[in-house]
C-alpha positions as CSV (number, residue, x, y, z in Angstrom):
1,X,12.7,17.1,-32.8
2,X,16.0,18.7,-32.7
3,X,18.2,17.1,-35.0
4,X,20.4,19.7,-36.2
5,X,22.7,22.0,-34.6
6,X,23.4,19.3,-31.7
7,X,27.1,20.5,-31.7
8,X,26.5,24.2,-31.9
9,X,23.4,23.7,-28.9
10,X,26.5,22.0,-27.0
11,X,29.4,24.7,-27.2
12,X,25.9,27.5,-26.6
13,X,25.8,25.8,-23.2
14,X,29.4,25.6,-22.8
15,X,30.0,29.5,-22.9
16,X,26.7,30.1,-20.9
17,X,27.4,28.0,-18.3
18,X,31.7,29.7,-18.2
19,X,29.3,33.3,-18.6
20,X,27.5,31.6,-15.5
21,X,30.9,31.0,-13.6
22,X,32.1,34.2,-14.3
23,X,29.3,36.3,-12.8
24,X,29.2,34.1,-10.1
25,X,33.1,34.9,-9.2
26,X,32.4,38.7,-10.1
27,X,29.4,38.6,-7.6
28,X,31.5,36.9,-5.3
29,X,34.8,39.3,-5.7
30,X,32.7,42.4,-5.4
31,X,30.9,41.0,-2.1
32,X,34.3,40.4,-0.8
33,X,35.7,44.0,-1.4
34,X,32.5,45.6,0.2
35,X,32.7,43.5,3.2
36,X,36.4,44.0,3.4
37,X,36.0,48.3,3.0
38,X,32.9,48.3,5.4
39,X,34.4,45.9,7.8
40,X,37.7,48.0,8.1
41,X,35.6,50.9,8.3
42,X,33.9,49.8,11.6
């Protein structure tokens, strides 16, 4: 059983899942540059 560490587990899957959000919006920002670029291009 995991007993101990409960609050420590919690803010651990607080910053992963703001780690998670922030990829996602990198991903998503460097997705929209290269279609913006190659879409001007053409």
């Amino acid at each position: 059983m995991m007993h101990d560490g409960g609050m420590m587990s919690g803010m651990m899957w607080g910053m992963g899942l703001v780690w998670l959000l922030v990829i996602v919006l990198l991903v998503l920002g460097v997705a929209a540059l290269a279609k913006y670029l190659f879409g001007r291009r053409g």
